[in-house]
mmCIF entry with sequence, helices, sheets and N, C-alpha, C, O atoms, coordinates in Angstrom:
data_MODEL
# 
_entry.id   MODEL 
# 
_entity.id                         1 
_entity.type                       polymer 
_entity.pdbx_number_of_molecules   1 
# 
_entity_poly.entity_id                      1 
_entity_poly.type                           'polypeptide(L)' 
_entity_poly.nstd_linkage                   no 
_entity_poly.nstd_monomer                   no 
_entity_poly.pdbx_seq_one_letter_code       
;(UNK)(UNK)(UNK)(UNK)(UNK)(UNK)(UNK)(UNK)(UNK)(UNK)(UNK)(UNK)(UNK)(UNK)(UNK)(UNK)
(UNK)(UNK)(UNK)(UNK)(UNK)(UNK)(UNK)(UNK)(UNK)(UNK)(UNK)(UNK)(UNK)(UNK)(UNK)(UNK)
(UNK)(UNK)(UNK)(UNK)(UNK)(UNK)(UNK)(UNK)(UNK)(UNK)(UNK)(UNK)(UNK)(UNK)(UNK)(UNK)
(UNK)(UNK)
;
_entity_poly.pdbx_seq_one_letter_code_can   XXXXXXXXXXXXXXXXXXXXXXXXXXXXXXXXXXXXXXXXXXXXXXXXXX 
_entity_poly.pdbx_strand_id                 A 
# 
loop_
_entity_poly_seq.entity_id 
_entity_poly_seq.num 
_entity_poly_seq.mon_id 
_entity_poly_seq.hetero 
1 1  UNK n 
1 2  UNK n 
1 3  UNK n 
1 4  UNK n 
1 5  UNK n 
1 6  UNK n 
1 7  UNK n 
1 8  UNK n 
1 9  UNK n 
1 10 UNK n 
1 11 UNK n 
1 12 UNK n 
1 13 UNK n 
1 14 UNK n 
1 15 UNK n 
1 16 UNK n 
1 17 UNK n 
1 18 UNK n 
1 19 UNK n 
1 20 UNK n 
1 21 UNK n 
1 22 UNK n 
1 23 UNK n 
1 24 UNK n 
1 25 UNK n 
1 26 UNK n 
1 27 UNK n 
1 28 UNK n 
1 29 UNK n 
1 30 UNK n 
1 31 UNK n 
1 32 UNK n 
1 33 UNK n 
1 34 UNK n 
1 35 UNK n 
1 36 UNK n 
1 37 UNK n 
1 38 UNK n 
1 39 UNK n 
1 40 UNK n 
1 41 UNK n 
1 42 UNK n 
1 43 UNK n 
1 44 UNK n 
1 45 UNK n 
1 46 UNK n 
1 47 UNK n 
1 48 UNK n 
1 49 UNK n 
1 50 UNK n 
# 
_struct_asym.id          A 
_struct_asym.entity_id   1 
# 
loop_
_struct_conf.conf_type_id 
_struct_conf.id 
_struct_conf.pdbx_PDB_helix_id 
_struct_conf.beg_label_comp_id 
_struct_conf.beg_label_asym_id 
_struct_conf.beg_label_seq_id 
_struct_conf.pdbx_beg_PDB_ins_code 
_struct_conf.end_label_comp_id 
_struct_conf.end_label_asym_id 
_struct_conf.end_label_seq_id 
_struct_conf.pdbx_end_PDB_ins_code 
_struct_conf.beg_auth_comp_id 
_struct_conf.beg_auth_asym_id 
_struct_conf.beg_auth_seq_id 
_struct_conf.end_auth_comp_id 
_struct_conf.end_auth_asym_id 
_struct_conf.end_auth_seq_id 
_struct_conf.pdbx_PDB_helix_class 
_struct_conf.details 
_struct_conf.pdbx_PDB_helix_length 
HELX_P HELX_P1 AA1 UNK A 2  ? UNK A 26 ? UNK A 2  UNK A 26 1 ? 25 
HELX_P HELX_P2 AA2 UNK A 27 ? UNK A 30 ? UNK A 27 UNK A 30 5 ? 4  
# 
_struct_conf_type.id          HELX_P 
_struct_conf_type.criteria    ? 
_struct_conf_type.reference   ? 
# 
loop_
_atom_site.group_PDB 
_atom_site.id 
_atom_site.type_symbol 
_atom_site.label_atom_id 
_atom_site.label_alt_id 
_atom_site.label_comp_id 
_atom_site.label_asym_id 
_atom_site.label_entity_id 
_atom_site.label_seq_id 
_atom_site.pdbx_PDB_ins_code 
_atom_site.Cartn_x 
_atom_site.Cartn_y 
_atom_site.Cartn_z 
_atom_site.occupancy 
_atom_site.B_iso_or_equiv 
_atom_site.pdbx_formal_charge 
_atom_site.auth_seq_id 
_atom_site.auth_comp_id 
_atom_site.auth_asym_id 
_atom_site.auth_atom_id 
_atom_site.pdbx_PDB_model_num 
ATOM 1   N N  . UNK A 1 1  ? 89.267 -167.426 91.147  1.00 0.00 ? 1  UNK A N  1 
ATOM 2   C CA . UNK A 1 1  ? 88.049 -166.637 91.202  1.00 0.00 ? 1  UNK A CA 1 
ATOM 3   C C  . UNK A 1 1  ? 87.094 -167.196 92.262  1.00 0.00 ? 1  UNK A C  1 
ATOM 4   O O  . UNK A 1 1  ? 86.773 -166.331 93.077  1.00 0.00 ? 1  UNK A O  1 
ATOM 5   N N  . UNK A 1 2  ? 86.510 -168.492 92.496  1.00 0.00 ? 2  UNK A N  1 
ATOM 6   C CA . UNK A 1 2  ? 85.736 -168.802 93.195  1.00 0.00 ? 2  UNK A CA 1 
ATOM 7   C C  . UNK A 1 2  ? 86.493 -169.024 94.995  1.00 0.00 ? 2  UNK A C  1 
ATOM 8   O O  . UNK A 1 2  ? 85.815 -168.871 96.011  1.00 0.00 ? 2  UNK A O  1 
ATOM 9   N N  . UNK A 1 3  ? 87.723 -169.333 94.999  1.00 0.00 ? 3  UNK A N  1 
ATOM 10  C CA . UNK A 1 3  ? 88.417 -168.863 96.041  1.00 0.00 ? 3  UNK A CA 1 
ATOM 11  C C  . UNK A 1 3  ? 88.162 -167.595 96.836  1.00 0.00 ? 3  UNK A C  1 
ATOM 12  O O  . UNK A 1 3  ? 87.867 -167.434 98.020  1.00 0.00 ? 3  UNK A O  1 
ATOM 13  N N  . UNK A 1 4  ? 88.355 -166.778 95.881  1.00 0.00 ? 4  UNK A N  1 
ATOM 14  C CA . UNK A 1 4  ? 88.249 -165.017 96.357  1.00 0.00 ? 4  UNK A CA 1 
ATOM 15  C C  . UNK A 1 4  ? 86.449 -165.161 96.434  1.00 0.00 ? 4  UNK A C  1 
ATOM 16  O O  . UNK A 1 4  ? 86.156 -164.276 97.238  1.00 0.00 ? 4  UNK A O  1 
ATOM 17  N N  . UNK A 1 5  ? 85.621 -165.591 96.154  1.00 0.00 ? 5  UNK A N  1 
ATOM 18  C CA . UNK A 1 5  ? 84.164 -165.470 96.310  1.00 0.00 ? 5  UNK A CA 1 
ATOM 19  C C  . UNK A 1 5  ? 84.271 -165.870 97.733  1.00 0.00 ? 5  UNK A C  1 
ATOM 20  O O  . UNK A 1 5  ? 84.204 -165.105 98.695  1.00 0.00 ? 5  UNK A O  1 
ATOM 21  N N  . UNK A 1 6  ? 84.484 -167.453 97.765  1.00 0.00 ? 6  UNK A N  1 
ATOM 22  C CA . UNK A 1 6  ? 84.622 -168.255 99.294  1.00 0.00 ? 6  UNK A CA 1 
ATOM 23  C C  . UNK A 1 6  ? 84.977 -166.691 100.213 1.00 0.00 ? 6  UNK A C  1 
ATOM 24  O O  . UNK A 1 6  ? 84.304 -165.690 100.462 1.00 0.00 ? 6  UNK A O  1 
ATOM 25  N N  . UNK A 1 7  ? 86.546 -167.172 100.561 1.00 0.00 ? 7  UNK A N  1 
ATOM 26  C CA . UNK A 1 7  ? 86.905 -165.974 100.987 1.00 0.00 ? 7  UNK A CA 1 
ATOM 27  C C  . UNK A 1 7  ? 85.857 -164.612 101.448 1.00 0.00 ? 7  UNK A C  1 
ATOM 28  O O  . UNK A 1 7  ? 85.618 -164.357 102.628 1.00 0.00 ? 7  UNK A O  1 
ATOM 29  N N  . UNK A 1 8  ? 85.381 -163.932 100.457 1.00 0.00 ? 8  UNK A N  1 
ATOM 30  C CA . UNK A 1 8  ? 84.870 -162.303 100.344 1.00 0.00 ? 8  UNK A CA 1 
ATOM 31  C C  . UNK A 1 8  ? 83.182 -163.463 101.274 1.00 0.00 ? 8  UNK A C  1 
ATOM 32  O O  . UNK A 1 8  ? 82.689 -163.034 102.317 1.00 0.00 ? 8  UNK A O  1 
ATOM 33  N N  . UNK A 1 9  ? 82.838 -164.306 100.854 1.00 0.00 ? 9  UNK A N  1 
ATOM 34  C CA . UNK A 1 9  ? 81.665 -164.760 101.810 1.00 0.00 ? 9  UNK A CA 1 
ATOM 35  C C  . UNK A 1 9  ? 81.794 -165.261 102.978 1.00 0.00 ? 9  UNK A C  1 
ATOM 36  O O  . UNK A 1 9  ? 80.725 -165.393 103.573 1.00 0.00 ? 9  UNK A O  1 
ATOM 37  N N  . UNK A 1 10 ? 83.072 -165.718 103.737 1.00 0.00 ? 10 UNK A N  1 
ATOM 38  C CA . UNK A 1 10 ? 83.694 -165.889 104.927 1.00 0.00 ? 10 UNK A CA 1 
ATOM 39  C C  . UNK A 1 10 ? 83.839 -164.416 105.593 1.00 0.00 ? 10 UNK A C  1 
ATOM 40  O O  . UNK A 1 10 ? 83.527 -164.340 106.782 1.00 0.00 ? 10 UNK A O  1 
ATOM 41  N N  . UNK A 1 11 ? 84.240 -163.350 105.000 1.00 0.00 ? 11 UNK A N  1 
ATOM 42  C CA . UNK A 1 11 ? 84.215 -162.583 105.823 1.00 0.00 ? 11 UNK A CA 1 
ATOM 43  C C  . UNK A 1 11 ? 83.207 -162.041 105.769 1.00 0.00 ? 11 UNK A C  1 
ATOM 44  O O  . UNK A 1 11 ? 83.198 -161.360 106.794 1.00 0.00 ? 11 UNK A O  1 
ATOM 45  N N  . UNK A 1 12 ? 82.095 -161.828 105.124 1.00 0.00 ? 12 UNK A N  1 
ATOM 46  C CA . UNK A 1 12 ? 81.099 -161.294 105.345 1.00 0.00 ? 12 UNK A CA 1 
ATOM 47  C C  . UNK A 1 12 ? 79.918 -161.697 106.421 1.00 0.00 ? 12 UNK A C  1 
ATOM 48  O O  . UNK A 1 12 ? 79.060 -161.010 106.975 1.00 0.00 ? 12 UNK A O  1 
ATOM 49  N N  . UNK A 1 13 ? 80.286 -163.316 106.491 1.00 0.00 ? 13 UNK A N  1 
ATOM 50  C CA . UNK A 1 13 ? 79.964 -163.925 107.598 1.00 0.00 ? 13 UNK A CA 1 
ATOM 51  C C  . UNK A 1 13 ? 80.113 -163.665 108.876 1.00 0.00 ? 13 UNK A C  1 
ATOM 52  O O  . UNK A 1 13 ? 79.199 -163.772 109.694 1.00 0.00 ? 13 UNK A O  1 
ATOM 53  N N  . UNK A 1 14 ? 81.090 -163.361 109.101 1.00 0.00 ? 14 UNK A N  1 
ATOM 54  C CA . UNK A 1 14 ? 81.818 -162.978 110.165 1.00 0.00 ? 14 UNK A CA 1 
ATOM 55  C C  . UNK A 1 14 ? 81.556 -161.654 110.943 1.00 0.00 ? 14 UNK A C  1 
ATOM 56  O O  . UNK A 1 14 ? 81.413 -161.272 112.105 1.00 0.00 ? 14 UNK A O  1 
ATOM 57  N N  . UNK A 1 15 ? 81.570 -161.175 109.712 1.00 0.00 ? 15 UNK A N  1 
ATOM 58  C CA . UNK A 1 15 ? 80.904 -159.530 109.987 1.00 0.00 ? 15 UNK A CA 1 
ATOM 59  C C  . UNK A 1 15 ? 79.658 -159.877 110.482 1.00 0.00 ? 15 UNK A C  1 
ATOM 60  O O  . UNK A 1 15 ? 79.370 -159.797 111.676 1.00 0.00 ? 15 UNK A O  1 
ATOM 61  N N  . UNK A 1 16 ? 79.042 -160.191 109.769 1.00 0.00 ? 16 UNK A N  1 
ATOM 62  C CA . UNK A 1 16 ? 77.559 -160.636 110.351 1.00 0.00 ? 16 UNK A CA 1 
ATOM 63  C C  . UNK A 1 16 ? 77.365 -160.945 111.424 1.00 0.00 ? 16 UNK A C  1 
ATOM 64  O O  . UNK A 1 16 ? 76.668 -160.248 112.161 1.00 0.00 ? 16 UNK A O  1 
ATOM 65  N N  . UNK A 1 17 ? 77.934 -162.099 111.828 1.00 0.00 ? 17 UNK A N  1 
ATOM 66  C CA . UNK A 1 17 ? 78.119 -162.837 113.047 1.00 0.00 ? 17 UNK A CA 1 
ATOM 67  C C  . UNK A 1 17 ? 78.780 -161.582 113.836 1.00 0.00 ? 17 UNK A C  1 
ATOM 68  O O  . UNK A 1 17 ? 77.796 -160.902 114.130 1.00 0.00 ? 17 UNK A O  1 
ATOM 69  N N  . UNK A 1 18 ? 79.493 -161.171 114.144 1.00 0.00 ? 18 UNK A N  1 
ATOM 70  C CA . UNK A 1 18 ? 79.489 -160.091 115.149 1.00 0.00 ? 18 UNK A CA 1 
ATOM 71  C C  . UNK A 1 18 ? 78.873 -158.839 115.281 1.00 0.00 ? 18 UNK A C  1 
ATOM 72  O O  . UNK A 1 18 ? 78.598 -158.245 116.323 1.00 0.00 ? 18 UNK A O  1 
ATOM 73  N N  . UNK A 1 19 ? 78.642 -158.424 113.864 1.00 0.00 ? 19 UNK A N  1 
ATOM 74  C CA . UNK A 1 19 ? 77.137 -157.365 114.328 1.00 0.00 ? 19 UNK A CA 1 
ATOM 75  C C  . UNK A 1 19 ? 76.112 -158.136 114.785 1.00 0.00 ? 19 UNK A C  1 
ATOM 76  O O  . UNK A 1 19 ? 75.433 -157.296 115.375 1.00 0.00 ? 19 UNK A O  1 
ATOM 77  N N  . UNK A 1 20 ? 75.650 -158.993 114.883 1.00 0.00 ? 20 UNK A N  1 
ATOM 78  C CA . UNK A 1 20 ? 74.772 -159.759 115.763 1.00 0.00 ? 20 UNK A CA 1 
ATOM 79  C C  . UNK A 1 20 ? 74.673 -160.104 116.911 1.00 0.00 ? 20 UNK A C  1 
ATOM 80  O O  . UNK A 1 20 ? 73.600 -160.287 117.486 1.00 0.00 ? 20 UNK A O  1 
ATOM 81  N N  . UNK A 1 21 ? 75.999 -160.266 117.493 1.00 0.00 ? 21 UNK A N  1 
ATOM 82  C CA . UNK A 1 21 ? 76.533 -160.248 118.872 1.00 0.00 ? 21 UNK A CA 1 
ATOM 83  C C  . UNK A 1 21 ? 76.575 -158.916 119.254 1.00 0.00 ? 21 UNK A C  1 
ATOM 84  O O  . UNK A 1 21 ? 75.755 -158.707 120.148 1.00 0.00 ? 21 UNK A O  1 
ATOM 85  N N  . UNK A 1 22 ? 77.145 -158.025 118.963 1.00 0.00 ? 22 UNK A N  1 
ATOM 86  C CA . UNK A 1 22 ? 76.765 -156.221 118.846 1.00 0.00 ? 22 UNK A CA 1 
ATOM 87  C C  . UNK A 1 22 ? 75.512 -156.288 119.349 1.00 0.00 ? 22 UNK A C  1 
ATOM 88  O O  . UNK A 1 22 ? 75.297 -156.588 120.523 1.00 0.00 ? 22 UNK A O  1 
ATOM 89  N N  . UNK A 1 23 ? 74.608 -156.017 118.509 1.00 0.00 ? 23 UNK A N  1 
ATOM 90  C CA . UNK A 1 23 ? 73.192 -155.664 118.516 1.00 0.00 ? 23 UNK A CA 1 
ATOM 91  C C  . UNK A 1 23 ? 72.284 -156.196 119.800 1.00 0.00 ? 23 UNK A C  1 
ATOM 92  O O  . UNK A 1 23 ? 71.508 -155.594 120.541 1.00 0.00 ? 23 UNK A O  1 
ATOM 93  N N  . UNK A 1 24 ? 72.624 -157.298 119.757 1.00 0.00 ? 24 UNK A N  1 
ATOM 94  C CA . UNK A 1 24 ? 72.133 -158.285 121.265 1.00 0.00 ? 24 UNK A CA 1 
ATOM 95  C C  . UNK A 1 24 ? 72.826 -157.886 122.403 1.00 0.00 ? 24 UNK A C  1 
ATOM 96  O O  . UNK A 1 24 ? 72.245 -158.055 123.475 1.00 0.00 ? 24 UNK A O  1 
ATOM 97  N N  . UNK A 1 25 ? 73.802 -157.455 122.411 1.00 0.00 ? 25 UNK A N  1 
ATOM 98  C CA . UNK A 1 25 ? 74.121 -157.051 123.936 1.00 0.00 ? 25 UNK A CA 1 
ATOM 99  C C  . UNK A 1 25 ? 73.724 -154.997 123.764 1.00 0.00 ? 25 UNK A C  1 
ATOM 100 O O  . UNK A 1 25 ? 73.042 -154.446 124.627 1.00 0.00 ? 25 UNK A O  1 
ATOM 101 N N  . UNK A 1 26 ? 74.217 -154.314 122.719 1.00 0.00 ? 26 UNK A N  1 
ATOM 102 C CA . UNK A 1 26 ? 73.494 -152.920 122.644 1.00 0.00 ? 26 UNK A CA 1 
ATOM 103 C C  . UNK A 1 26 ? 72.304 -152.666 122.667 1.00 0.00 ? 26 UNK A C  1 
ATOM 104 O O  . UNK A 1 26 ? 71.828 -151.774 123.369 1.00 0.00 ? 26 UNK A O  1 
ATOM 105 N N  . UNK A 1 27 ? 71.559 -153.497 121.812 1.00 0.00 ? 27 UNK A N  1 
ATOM 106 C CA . UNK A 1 27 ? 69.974 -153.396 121.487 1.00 0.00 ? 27 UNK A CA 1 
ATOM 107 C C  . UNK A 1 27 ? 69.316 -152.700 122.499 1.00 0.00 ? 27 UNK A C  1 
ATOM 108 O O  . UNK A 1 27 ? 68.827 -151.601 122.233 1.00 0.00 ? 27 UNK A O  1 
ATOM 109 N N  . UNK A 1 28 ? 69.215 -153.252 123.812 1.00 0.00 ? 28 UNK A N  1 
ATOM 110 C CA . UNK A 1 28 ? 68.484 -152.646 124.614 1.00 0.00 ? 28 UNK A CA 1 
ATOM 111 C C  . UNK A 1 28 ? 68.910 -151.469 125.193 1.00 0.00 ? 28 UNK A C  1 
ATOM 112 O O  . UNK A 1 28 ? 67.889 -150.875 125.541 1.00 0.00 ? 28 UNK A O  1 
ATOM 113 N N  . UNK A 1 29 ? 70.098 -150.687 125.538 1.00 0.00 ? 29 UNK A N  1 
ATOM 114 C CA . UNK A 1 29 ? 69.916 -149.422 125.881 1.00 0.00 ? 29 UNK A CA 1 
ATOM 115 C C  . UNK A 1 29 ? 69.583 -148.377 124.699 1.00 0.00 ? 29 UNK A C  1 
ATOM 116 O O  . UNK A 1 29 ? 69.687 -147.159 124.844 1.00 0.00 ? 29 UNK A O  1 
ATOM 117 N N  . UNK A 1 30 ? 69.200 -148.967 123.593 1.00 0.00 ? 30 UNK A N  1 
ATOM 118 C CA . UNK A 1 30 ? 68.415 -148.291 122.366 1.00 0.00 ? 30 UNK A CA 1 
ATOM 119 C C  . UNK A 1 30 ? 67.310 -148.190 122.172 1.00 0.00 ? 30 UNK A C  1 
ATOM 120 O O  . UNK A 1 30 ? 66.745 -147.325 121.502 1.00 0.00 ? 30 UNK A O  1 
ATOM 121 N N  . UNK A 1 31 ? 66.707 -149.371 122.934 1.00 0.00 ? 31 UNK A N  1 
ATOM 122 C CA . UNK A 1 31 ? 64.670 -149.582 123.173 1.00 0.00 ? 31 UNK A CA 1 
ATOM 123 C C  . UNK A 1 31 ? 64.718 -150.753 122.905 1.00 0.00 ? 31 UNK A C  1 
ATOM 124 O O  . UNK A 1 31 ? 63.730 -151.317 123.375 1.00 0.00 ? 31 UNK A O  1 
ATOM 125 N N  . UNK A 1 32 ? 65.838 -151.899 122.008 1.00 0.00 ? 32 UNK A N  1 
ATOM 126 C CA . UNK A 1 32 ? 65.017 -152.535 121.754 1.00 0.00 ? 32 UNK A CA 1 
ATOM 127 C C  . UNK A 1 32 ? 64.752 -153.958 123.081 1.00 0.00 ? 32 UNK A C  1 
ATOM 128 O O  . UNK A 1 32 ? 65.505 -154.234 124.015 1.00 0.00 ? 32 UNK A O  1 
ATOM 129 N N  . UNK A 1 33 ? 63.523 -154.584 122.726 1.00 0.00 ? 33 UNK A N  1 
ATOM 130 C CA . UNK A 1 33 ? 63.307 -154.871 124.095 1.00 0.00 ? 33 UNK A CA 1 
ATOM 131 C C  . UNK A 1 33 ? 63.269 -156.820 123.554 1.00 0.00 ? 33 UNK A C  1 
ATOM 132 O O  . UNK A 1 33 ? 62.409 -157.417 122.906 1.00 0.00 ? 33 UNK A O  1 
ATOM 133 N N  . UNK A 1 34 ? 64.637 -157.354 124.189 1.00 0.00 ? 34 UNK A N  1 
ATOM 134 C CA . UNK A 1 34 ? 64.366 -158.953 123.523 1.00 0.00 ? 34 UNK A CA 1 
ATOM 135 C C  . UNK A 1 34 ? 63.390 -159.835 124.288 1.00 0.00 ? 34 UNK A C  1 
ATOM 136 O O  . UNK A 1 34 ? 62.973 -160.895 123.823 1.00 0.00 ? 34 UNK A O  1 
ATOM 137 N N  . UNK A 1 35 ? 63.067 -159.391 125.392 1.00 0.00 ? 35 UNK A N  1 
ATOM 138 C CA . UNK A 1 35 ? 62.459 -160.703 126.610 1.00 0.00 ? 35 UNK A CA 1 
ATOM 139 C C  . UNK A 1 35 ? 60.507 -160.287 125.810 1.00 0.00 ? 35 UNK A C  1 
ATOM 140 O O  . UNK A 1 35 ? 59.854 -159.416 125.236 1.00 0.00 ? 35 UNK A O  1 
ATOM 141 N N  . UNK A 1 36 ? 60.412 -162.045 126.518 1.00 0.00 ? 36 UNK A N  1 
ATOM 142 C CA . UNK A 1 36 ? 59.469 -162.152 125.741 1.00 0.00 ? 36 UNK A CA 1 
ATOM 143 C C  . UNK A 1 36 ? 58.141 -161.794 126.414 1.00 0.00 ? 36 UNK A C  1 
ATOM 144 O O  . UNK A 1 36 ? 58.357 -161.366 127.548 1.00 0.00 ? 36 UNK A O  1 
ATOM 145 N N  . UNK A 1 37 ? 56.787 -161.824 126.088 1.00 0.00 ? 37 UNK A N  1 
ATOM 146 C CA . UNK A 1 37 ? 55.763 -161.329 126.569 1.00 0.00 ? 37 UNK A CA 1 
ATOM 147 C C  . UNK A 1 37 ? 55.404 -162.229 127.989 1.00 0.00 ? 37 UNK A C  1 
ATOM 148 O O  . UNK A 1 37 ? 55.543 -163.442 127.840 1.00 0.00 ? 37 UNK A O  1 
ATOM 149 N N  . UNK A 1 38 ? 55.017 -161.835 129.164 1.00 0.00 ? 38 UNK A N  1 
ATOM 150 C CA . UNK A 1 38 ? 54.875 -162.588 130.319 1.00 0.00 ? 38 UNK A CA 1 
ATOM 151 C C  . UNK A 1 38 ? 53.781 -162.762 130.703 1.00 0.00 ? 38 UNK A C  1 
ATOM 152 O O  . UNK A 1 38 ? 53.516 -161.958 131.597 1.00 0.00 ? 38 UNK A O  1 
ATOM 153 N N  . UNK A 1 39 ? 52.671 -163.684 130.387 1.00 0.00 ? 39 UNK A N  1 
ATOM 154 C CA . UNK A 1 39 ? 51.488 -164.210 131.063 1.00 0.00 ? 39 UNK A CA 1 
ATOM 155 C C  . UNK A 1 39 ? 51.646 -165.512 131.532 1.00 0.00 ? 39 UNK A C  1 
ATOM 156 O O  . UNK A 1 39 ? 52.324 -166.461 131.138 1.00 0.00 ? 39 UNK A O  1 
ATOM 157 N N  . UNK A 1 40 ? 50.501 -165.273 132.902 1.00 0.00 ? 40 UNK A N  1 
ATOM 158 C CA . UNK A 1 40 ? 50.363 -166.150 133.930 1.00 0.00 ? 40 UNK A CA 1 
ATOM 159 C C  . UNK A 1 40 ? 49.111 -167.212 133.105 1.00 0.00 ? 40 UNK A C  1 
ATOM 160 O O  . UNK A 1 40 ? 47.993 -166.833 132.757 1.00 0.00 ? 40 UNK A O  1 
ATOM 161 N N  . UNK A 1 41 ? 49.555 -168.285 132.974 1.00 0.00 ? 41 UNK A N  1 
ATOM 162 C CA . UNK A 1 41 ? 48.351 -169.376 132.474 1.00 0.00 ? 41 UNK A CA 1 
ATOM 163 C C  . UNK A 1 41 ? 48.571 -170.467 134.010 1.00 0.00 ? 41 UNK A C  1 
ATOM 164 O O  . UNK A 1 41 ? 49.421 -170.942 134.762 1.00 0.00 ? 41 UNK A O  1 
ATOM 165 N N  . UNK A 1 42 ? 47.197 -170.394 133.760 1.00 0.00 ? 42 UNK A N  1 
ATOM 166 C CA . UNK A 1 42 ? 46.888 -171.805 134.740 1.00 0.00 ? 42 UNK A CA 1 
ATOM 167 C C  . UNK A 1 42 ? 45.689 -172.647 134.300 1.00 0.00 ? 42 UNK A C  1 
ATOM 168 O O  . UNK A 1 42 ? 44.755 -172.404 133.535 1.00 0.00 ? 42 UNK A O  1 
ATOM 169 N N  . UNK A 1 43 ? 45.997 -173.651 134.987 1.00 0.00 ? 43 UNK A N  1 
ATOM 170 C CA . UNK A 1 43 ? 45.708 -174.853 133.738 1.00 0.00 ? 43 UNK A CA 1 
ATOM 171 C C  . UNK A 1 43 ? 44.970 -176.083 135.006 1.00 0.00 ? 43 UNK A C  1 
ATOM 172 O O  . UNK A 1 43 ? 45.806 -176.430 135.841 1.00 0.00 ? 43 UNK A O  1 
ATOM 173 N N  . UNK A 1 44 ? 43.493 -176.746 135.195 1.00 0.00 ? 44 UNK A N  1 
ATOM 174 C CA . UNK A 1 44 ? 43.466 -177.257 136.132 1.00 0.00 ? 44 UNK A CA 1 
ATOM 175 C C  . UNK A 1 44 ? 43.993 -179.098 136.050 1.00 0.00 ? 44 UNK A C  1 
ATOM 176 O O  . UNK A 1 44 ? 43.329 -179.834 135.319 1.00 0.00 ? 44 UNK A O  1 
ATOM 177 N N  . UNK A 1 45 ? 45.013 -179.599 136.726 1.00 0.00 ? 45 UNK A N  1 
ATOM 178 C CA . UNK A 1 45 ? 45.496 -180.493 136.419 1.00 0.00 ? 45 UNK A CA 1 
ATOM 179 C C  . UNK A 1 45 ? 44.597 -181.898 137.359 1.00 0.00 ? 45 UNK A C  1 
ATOM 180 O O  . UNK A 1 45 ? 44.453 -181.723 138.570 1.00 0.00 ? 45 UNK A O  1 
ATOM 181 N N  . UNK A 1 46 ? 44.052 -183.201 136.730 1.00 0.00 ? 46 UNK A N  1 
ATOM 182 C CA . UNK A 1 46 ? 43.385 -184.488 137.534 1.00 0.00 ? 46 UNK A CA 1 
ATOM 183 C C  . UNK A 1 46 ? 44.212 -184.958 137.446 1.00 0.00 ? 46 UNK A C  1 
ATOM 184 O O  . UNK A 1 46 ? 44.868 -185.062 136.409 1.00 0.00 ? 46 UNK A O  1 
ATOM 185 N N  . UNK A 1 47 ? 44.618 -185.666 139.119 1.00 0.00 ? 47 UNK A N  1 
ATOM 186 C CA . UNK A 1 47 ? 45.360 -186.562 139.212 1.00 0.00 ? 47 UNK A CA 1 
ATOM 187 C C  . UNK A 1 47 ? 44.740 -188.075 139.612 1.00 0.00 ? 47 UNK A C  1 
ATOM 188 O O  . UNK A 1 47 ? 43.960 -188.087 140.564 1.00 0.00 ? 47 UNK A O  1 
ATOM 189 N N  . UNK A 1 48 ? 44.898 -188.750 139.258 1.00 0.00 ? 48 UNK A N  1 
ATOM 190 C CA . UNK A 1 48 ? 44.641 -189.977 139.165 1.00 0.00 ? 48 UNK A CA 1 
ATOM 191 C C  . UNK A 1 48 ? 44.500 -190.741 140.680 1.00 0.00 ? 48 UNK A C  1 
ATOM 192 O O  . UNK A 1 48 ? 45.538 -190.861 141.330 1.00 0.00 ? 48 UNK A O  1 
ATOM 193 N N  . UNK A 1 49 ? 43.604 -191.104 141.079 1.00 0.00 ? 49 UNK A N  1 
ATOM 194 C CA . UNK A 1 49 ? 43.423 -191.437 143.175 1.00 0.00 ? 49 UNK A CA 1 
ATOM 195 C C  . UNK A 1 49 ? 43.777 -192.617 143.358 1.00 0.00 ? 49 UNK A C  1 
ATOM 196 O O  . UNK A 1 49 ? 42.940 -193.241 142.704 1.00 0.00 ? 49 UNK A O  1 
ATOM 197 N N  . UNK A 1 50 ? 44.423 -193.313 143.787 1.00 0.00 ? 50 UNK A N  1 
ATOM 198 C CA . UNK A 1 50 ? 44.817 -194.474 144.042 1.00 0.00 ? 50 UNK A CA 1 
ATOM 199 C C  . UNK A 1 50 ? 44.430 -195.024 145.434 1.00 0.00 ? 50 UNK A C  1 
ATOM 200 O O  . UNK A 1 50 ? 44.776 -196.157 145.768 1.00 0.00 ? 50 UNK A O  1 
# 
């Protein structure tokens, strides 16, 4: 019994794990959009005068 559990949760894993790989390479000709938001920060840096 707990064999066949293992098992039936190995493949469900699996499944998982490749609808996930699916989704990440399809996602975007569907809308969805993975890259992340792009702002410019600037930051004024002191350097030390020797």
């Amino acid at each position: 019994m707990l064999g066949k559990l293992f098992k039936l949760l190995m493949y469900l894993l699996i499944i998982g794990f490749i609808a996930l790989v699916a989704y990440a390479y399809v996602g975007p000709f569907f809308g969805a959009d993975f890259a992340p938001a792009q702002t410019e920060t600037r930051e004024p840096v002191s350097l030390p005068a020797e």
